[in-house]
N, C-alpha and C positions, 0 to 999 in steps of 0.2 A: 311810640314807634309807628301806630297804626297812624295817626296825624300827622305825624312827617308823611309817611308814602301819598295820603288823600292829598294831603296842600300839595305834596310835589308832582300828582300826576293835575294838581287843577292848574301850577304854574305852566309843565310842559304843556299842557294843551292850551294855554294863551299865547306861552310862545309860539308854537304851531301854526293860531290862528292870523298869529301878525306875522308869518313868515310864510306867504304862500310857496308851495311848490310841493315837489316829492320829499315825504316826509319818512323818515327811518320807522324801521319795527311798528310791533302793538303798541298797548297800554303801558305796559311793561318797562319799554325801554322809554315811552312818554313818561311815569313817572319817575324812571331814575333819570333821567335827562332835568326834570326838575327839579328833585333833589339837589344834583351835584350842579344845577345853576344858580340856587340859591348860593352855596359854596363859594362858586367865582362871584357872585354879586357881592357876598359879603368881605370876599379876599380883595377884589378891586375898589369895593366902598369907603376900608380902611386904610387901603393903602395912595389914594388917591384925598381922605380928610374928610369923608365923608359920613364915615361911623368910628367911635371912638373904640379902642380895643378891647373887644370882650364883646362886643353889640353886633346885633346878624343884620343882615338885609333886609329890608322891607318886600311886600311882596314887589313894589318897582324892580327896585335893586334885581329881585329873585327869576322876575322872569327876564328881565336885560342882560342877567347871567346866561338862564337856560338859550337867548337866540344866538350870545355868542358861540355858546357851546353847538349848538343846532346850524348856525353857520360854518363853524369848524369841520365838523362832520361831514357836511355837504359836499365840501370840498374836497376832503380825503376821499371820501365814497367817489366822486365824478371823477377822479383823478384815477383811481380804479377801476372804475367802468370803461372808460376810453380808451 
């Protein structure tokens, strides 16, 4: 458990870093933003032929999940602020 949260706050903070702009929360919501990107990496990886059923994301996959998710957010958030 402790190694999921560590890889998922190192995923969100590479997504972060390839995603400049205003970034959500602390650390916090950095590693659950990685966590649940690996998730979409590995849900869109399978679902696209890319990993076979049952196989996770690679850290590619994991952080290509977390910028979607990171872009998602962005969006809802700015749509809110305005």
């Amino acid at each position: 458990m402790l190694a999921t949260l560590i890889i998922g706050l190192v995923i969100g903070l590479v997504a972060k870093l390839l995603m400049p702009g205003r970034d959500p929360g602390g650390f916090i919501i950095t590693m659950l933003l990685g966590v649940a990107g690996s998730f979409v990496g590995t849900y869109l990886g399978q679902t696209l032929g890319w990993y076979r059923q049952g196989e996770t994301a690679g850290f590619v996959g994991s952080v290509i999940g977390a910028m979607i998710l990171l872009f998602l957010y962005r969006m809802i958030a700015g749509r809110r602020d305005a």
